[in-house]
N, CA, C and O atoms as CSV, one atom per row, in Angstrom:
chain,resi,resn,atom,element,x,y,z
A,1,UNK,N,N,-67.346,24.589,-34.550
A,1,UNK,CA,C,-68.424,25.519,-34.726
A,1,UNK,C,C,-67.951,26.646,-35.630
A,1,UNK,O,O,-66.800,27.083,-35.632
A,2,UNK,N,N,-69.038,27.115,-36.468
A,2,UNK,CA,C,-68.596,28.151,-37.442
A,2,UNK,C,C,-69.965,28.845,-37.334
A,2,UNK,O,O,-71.102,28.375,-37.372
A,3,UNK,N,N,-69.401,30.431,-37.151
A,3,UNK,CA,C,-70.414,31.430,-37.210
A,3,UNK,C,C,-70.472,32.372,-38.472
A,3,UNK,O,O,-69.492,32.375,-39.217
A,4,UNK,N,N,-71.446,33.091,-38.732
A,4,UNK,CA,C,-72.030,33.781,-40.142
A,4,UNK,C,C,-70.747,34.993,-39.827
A,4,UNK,O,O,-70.595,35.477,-38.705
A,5,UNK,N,N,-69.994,35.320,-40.871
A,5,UNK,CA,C,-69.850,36.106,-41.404
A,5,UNK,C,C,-70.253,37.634,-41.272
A,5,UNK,O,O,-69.669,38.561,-40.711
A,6,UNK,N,N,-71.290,37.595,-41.883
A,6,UNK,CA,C,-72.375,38.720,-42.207
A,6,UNK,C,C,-73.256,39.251,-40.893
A,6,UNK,O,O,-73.394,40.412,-40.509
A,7,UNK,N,N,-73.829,37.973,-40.305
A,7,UNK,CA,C,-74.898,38.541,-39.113
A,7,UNK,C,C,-74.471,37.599,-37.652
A,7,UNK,O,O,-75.098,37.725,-36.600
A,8,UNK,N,N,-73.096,36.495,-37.853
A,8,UNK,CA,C,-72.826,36.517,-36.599
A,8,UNK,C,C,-73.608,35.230,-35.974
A,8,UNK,O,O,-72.887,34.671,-35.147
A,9,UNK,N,N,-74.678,34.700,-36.108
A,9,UNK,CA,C,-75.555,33.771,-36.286
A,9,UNK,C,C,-74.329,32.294,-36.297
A,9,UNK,O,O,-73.177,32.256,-36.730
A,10,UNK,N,N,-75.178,31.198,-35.627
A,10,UNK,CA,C,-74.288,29.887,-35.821
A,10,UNK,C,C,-74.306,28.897,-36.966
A,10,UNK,O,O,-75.367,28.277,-36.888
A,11,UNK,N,N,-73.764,28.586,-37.742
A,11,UNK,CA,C,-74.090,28.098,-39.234
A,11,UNK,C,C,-74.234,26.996,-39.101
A,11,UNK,O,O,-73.393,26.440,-38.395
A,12,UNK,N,N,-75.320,26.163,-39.684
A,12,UNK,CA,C,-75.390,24.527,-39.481
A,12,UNK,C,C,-74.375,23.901,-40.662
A,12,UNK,O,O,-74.362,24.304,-41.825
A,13,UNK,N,N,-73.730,23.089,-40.252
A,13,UNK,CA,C,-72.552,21.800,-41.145
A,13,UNK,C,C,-73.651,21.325,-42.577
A,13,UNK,O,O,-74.852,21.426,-42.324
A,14,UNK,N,N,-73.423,21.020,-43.465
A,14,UNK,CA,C,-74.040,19.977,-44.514
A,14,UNK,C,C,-72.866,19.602,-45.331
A,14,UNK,O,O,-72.095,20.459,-45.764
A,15,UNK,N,N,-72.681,18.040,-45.601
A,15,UNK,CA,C,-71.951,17.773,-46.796
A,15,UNK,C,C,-72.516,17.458,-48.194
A,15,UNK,O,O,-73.356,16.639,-48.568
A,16,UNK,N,N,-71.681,18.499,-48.928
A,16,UNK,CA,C,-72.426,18.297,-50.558
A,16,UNK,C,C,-71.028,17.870,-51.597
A,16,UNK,O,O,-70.197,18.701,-51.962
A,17,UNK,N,N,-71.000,16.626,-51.905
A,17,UNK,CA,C,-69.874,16.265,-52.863
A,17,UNK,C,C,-68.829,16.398,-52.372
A,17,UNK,O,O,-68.017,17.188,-52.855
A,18,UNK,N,N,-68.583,15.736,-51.385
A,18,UNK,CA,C,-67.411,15.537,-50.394
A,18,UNK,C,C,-67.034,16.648,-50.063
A,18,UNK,O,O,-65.880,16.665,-49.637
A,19,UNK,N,N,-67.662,17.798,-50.095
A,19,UNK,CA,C,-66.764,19.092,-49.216
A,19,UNK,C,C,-68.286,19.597,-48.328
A,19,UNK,O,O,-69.502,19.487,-48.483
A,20,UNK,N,N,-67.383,20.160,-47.401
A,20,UNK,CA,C,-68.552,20.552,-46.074
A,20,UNK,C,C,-68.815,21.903,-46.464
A,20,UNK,O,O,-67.922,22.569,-46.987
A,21,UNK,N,N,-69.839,22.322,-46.280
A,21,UNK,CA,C,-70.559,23.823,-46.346
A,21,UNK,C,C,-71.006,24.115,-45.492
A,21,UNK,O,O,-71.505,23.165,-44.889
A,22,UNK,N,N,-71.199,25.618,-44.749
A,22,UNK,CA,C,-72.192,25.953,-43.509
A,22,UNK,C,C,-73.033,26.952,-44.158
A,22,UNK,O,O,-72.837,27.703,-45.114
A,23,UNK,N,N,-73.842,26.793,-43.521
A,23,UNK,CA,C,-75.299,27.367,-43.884
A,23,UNK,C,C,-75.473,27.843,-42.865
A,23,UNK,O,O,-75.237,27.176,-41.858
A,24,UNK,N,N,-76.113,29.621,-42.732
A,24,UNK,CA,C,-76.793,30.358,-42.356
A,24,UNK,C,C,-78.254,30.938,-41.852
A,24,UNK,O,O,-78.677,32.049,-42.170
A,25,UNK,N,N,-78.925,30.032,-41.043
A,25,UNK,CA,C,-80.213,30.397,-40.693
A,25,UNK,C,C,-80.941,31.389,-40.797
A,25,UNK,O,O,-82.031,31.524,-41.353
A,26,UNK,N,N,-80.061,32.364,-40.026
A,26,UNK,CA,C,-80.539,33.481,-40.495
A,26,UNK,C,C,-80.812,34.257,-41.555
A,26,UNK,O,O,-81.903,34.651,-41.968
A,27,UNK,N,N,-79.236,34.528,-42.143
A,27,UNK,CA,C,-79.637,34.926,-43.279
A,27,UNK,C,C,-79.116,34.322,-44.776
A,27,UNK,O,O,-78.581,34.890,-45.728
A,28,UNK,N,N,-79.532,32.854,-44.543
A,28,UNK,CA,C,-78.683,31.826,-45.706
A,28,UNK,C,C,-77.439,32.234,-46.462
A,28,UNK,O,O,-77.434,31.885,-47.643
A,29,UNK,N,N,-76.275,32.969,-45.984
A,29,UNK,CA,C,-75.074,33.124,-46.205
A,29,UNK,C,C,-74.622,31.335,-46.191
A,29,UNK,O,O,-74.764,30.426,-45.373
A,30,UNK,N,N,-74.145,31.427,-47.282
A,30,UNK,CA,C,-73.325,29.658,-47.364
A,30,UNK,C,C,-71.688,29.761,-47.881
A,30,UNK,O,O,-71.179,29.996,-48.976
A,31,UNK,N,N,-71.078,29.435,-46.383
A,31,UNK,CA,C,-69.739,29.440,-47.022
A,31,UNK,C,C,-68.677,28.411,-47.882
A,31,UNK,O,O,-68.783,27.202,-48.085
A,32,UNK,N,N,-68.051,28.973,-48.132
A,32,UNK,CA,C,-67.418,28.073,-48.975
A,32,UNK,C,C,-66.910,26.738,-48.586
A,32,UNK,O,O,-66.455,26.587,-47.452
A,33,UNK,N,N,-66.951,25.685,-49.489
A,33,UNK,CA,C,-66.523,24.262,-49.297
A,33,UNK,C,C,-65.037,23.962,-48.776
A,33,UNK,O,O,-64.057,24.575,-49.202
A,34,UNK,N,N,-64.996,23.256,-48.100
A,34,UNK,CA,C,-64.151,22.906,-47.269
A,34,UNK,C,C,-64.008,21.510,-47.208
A,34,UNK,O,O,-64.896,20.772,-46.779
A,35,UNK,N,N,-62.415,20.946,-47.814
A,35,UNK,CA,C,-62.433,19.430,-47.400
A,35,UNK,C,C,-62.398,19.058,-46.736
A,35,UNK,O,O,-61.392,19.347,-46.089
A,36,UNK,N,N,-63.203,18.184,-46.176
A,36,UNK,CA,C,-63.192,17.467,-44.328
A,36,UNK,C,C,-63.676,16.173,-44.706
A,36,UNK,O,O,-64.322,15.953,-45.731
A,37,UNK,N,N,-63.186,14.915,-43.438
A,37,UNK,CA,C,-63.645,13.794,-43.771
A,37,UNK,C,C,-65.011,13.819,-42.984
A,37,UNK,O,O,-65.933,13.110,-43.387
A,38,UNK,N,N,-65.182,14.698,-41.758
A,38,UNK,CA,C,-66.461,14.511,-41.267
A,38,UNK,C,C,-66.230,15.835,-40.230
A,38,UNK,O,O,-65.200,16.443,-39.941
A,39,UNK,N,N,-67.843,16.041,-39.733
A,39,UNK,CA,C,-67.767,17.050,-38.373
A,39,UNK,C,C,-68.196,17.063,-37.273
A,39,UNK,O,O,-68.860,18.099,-37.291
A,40,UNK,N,N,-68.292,16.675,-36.364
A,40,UNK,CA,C,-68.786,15.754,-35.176
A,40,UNK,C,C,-68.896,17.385,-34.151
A,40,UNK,O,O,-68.275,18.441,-34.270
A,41,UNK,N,N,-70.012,16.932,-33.139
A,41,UNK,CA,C,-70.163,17.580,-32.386
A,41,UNK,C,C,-70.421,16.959,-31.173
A,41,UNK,O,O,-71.346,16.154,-31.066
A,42,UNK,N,N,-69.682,17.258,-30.233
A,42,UNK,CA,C,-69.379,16.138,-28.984
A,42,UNK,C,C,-69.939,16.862,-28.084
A,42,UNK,O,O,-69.643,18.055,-28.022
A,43,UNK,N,N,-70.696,16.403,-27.357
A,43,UNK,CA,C,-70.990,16.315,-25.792
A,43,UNK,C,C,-70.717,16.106,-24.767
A,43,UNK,O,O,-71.245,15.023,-24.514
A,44,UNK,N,N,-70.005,16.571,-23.618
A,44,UNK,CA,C,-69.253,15.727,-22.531
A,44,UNK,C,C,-70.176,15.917,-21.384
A,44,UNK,O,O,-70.284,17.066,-20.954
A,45,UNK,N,N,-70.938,14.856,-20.756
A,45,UNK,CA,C,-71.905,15.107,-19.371
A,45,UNK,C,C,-71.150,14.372,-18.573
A,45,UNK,O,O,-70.866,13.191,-18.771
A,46,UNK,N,N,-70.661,15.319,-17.275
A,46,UNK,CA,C,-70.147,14.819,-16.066
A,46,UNK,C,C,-71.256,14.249,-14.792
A,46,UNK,O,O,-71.488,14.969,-13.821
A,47,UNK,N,N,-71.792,13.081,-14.922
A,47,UNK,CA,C,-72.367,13.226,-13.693
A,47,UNK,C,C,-71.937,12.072,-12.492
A,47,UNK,O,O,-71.378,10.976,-12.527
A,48,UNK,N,N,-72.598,13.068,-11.253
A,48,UNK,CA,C,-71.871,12.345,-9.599
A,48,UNK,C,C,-73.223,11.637,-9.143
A,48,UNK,O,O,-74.444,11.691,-9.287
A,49,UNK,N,N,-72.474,11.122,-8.670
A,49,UNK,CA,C,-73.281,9.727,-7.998
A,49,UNK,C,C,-73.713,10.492,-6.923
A,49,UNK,O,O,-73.034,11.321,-6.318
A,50,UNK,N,N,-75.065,10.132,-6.669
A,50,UNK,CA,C,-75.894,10.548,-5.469
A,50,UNK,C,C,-76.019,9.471,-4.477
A,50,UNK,O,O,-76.106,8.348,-4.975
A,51,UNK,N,N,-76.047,9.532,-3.309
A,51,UNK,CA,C,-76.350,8.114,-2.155
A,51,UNK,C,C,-77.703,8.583,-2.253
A,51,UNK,O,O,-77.991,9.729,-2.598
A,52,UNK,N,N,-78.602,7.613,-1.922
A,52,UNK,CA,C,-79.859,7.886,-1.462
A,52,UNK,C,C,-79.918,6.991,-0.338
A,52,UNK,O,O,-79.358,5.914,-0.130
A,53,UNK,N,N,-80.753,7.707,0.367
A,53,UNK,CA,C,-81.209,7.185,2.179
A,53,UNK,C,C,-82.281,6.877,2.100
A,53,UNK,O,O,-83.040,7.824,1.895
A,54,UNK,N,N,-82.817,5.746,2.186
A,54,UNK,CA,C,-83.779,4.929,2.638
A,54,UNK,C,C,-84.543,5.074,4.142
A,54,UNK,O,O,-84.073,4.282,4.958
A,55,UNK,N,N,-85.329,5.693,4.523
A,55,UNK,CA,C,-85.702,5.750,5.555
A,55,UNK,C,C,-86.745,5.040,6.157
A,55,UNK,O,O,-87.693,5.695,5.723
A,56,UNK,N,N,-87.246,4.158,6.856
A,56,UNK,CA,C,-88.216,3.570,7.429
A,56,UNK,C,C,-89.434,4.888,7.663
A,56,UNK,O,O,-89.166,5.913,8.291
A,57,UNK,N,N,-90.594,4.653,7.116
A,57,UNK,CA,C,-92.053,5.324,7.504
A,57,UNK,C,C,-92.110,5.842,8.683
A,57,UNK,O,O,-92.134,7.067,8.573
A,58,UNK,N,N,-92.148,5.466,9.885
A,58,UNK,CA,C,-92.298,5.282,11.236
A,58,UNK,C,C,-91.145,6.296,11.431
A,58,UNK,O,O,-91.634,7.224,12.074
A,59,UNK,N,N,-90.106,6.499,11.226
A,59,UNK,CA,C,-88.848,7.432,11.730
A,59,UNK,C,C,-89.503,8.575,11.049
A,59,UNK,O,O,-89.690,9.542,11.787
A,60,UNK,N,N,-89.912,8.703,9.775
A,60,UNK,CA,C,-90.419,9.994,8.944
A,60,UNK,C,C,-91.254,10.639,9.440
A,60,UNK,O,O,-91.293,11.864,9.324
A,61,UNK,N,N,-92.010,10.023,10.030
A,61,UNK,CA,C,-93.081,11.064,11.319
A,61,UNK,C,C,-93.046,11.363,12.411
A,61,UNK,O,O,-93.814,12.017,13.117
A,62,UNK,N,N,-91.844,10.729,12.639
A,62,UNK,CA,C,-91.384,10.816,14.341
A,62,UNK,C,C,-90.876,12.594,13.688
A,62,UNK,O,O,-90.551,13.259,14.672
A,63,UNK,N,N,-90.811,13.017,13.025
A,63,UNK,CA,C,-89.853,14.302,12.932
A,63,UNK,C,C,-90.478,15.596,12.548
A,63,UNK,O,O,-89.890,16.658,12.343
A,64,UNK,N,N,-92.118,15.287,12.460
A,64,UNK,CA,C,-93.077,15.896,11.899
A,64,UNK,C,C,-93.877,16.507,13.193
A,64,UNK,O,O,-93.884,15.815,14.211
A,65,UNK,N,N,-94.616,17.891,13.203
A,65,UNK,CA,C,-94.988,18.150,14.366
A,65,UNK,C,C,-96.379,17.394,14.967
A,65,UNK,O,O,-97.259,16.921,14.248
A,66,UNK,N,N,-96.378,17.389,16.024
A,66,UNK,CA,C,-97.674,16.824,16.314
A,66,UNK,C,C,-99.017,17.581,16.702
A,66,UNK,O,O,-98.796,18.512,17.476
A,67,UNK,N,N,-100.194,17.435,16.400
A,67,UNK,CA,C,-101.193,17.920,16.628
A,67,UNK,C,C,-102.566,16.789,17.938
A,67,UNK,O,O,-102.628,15.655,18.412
A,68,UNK,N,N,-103.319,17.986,17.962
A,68,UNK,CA,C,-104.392,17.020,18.650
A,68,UNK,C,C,-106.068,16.730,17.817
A,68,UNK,O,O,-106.970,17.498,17.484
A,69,UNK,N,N,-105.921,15.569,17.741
A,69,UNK,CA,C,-106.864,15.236,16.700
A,69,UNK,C,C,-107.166,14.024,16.766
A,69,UNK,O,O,-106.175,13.320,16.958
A,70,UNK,N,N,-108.625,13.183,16.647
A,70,UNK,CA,C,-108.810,11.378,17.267
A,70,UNK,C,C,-108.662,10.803,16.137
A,70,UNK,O,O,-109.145,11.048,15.031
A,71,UNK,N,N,-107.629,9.652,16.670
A,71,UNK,CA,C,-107.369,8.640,15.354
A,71,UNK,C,C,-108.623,8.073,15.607
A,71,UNK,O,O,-109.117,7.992,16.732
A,72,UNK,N,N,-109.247,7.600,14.361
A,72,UNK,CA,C,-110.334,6.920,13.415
A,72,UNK,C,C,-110.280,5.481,14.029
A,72,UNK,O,O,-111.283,4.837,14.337
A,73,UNK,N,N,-108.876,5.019,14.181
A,73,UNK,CA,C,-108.843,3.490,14.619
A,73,UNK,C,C,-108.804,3.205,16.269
A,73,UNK,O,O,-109.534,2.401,16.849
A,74,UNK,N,N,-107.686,4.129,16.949
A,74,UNK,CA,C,-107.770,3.377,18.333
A,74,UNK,C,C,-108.182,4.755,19.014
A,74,UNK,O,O,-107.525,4.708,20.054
A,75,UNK,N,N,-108.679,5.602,19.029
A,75,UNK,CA,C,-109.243,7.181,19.406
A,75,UNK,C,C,-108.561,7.606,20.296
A,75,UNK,O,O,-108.968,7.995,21.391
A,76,UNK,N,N,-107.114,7.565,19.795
A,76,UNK,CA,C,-105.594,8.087,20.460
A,76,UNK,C,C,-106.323,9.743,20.068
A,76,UNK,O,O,-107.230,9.796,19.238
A,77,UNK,N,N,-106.024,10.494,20.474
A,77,UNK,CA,C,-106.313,12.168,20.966
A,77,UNK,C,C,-104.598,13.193,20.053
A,77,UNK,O,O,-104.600,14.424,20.023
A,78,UNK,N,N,-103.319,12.320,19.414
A,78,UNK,CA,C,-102.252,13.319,19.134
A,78,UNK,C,C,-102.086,11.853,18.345
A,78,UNK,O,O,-102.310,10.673,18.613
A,79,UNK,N,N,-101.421,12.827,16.911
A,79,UNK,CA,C,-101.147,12.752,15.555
A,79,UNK,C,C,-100.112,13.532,15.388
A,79,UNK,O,O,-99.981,14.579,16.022
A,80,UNK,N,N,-99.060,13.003,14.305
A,80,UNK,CA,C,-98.170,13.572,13.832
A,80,UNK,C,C,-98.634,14.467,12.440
A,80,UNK,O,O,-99.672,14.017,11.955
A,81,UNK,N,N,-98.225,15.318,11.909
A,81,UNK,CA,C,-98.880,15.925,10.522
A,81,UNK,C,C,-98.438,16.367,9.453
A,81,UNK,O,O,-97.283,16.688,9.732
A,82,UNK,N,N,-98.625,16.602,8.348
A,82,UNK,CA,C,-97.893,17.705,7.207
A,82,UNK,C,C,-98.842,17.530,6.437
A,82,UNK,O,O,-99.640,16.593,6.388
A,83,UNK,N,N,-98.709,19.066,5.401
A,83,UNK,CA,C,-99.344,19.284,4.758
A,83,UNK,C,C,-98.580,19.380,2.993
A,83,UNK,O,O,-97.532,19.903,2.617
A,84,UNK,N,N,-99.824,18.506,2.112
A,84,UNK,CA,C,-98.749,18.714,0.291
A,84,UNK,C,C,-100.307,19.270,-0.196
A,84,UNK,O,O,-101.461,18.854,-0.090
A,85,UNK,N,N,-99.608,20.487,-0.806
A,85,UNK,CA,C,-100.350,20.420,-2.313
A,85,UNK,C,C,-100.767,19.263,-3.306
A,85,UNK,O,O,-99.910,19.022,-4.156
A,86,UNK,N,N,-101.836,18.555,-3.358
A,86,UNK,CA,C,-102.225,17.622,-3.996
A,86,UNK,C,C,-102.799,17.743,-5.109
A,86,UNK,O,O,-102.557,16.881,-5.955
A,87,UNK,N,N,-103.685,18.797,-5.423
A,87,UNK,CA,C,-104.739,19.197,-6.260
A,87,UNK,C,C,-104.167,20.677,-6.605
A,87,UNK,O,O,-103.135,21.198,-6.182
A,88,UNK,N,N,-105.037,21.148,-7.405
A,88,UNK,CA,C,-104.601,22.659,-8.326
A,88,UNK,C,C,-104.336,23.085,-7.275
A,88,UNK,O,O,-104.576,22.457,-6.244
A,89,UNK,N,N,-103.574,24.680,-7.303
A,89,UNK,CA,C,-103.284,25.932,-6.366
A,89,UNK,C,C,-104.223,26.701,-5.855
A,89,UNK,O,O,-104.133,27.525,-4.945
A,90,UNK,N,N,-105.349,26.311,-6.643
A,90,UNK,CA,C,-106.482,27.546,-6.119
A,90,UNK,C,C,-107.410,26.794,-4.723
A,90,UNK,O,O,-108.149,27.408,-3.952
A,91,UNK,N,N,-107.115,25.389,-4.705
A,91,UNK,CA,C,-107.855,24.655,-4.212
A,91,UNK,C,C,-107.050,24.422,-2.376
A,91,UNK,O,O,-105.858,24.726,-2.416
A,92,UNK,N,N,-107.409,24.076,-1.283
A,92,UNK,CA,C,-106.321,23.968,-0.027
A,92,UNK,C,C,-105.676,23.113,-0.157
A,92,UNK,O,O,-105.779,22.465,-1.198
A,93,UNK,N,N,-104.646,22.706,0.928
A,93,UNK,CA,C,-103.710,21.842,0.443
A,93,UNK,C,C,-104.309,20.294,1.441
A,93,UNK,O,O,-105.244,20.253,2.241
A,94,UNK,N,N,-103.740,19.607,1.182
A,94,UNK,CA,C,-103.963,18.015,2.139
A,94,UNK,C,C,-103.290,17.868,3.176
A,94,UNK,O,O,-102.081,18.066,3.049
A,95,UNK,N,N,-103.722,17.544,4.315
A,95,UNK,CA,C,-103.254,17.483,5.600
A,95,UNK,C,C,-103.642,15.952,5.555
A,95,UNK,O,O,-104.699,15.449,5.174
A,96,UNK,N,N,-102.051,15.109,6.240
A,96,UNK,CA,C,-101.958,14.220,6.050
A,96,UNK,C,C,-101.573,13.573,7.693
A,96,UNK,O,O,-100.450,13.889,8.086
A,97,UNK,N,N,-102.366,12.756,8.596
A,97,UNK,CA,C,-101.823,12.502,9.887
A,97,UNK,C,C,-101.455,11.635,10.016
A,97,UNK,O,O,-101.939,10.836,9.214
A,98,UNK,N,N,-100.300,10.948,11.082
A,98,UNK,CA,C,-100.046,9.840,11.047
A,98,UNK,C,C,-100.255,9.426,13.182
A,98,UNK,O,O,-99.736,10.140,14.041
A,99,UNK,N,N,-101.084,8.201,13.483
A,99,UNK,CA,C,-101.639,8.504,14.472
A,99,UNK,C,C,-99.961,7.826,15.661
A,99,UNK,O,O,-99.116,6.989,15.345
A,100,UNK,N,N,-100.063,8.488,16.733
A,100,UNK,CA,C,-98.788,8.777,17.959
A,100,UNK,C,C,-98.613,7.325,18.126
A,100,UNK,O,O,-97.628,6.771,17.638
A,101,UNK,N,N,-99.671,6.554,18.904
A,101,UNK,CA,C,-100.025,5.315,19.515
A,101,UNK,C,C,-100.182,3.876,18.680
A,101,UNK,O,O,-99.648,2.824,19.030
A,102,UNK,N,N,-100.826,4.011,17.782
A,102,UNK,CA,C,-101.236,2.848,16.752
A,102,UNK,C,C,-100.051,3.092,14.889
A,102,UNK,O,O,-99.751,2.223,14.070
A,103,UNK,N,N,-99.758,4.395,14.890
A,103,UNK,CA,C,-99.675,4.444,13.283
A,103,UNK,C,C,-99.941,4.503,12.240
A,103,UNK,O,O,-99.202,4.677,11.271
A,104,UNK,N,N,-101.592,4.297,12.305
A,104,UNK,CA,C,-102.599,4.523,11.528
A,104,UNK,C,C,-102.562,5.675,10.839
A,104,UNK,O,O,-102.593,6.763,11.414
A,105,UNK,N,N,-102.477,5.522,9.272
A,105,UNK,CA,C,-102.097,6.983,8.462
A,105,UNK,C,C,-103.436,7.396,7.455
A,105,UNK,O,O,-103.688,6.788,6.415
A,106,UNK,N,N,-104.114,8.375,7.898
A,106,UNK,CA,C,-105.437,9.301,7.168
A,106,UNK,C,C,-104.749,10.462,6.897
A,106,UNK,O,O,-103.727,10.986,7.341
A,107,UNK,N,N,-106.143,10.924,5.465
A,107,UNK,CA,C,-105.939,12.625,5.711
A,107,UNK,C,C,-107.125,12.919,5.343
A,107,UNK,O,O,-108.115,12.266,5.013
A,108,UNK,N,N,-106.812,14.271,5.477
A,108,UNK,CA,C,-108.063,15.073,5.605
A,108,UNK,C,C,-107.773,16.224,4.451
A,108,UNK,O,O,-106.634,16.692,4.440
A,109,UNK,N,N,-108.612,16.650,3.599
A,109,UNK,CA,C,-108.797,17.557,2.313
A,109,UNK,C,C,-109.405,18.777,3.029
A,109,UNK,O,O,-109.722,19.777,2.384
């Protein structure tokens, strides 16, 4: 990396007739040629392996609070619940139940 001179700014690389020049964005200061066979700019990304956990449906609501409310299918009286933002912010969010007895999963807007 080579910075301007003058205003400090980061100079972009160009080769003109086998010598390298940097150029000045800011304020097109161009310094002098320089023999180089090339100028590479390297990247090094470290990344870690994540595990991911697979969880069965049925365990995911066992952990969710429960409410009282009639499932639609077997008119069990307690539901498990949570609520996501589904739609814009200005709008309520979705309440989503999952029923105690049967498993049966509705929601309600």
């Amino acid at each position: 990396m080579k910075f301007c001179d003058k205003c400090g700014n980061l100079m972009i690389p160009e080769k003109s007739k086998g010598k390298m020049k940097y150029t000045c964005r800011k304020c097109g200061y161009v310094s002098r040629g320089e023999k180089s066979a090339s100028t590479a700019i390297i990247e090094e990304k470290i990344h870690e392996e994540k595990k991911v956990i697979v969880m069965d449906e049925a365990e995911t609501f066992k952990e969710y609070p429960k409410t009282r409310i009639i499932c639609p299918e077997c008119d069990n009286n307690e539901a498990y619940w949570y609520m996501q933002q589904t739609r814009a912010a200005d709008e309520p969010p979705t309440r989503f139940y999952s029923c105690t007895k049967c498993g049966h999963k509705w929601r309600e807007y």
